[in-house]
C-alpha positions as CSV (number, residue, x, y, z in Angstrom):
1,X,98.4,6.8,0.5
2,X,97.9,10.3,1.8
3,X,94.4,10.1,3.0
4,X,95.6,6.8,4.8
5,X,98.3,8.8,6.3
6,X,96.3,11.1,7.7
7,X,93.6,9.0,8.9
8,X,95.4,6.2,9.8
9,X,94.7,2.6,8.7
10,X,91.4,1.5,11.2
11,X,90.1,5.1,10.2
12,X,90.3,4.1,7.0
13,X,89.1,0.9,7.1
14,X,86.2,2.3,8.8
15,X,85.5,4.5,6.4
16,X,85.3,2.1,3.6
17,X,83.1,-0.3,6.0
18,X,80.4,2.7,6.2
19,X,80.1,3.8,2.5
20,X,79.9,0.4,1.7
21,X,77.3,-0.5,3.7
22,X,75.6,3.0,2.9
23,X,76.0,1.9,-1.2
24,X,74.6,-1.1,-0.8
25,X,71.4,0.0,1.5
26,X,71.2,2.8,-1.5
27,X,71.0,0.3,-3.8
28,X,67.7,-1.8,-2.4
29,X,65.0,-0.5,-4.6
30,X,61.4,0.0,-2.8
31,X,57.9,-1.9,-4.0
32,X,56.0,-0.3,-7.4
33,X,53.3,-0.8,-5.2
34,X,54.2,1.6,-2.7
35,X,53.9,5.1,-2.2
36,X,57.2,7.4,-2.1
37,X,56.5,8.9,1.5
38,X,55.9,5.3,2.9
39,X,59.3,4.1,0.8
40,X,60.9,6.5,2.5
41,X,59.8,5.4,5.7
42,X,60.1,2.2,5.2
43,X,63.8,2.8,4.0
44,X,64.9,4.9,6.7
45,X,63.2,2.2,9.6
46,X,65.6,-0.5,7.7
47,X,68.6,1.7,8.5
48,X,67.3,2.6,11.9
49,X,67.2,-1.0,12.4
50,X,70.3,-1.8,11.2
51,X,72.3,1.1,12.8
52,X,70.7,-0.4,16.2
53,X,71.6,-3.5,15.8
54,X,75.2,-2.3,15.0
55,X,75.7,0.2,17.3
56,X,73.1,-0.8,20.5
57,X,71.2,1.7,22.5
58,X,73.7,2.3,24.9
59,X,73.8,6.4,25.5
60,X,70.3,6.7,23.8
61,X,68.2,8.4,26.3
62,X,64.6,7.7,27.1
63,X,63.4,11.0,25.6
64,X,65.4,10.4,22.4
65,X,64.0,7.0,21.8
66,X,60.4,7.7,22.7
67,X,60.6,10.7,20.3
68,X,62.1,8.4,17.3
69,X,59.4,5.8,18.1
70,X,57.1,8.3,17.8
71,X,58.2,9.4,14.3
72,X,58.3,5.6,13.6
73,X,54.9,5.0,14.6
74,X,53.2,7.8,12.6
75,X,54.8,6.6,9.2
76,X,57.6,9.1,9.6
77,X,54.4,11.9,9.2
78,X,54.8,13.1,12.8
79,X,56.7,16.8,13.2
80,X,60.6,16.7,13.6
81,X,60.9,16.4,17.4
82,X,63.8,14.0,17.6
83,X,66.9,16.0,19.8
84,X,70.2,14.2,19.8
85,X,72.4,15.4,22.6
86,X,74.5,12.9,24.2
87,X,77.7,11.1,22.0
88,X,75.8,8.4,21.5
89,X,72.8,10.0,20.2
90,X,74.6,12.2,17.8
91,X,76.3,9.3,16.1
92,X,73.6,7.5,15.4
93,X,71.4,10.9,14.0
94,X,74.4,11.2,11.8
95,X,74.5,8.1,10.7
96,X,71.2,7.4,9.8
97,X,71.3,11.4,8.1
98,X,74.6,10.0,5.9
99,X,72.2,6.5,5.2
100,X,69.2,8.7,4.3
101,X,70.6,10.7,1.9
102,X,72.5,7.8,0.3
103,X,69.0,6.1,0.1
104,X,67.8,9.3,-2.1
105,X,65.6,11.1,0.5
106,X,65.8,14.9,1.3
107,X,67.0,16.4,4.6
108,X,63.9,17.5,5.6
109,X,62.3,14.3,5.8
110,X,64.6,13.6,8.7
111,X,63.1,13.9,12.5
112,X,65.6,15.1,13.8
113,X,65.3,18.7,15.5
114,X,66.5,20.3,19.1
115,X,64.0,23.1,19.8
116,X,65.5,24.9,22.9
């Protein structure tokens, strides 16, 4: 009852709607047949696609998306170049960092990166 004190009851609710969701995508195993950097990939896309659908692309710049396309499109090879910068754009890099890391990948797998 204290944490739904001080977070209140939608906070909390929200909360439980996002680990849930983050447990479950977890949860999907990958094909024997293939590899673990294209599982990873293939995982992360699923959650980019998901977190899309959920949230839209409202706030996501032009720059930002053309960068994540790009780390899409090389099999999630290409160099970290992804910068998140508006509101919009941060929520969904943390998101899909929270969803990554649920789905057993390591940080620096992730594309995203401001360089100046």
């Amino acid at each position: 009852m204290a944490l739904q004190a001080r977070i209140g009851g939608a906070g909390l609710l929200a909360v439980m709607i996002i680990f849930g969701s983050m447990a479950a995508f977890a949860q999907q195993g990958g094909s024997a047949d293939t590899d673990w950097p294209t599982e990873k990939c293939n995982r992360y896309r699923k959650a980019y696609d998901q977190s899309i659908a959920r949230l839209g692309k409202k706030g996501l710049g032009l720059d930002f998306l053309a960068s994540h396309d790009a780390f899409l499109a090389s099999n999630c090879q290409a160099r970290a170049d992804v910068c998140a910068r508006s509101k919009e754009e941060l929520e969904l890099a943390n998101r899909l960092v929270v969803m990554a890391m649920n789905a057993g990948m390591a940080s620096t797998f992730l594309p995203f990166n401001c360089r100046s």
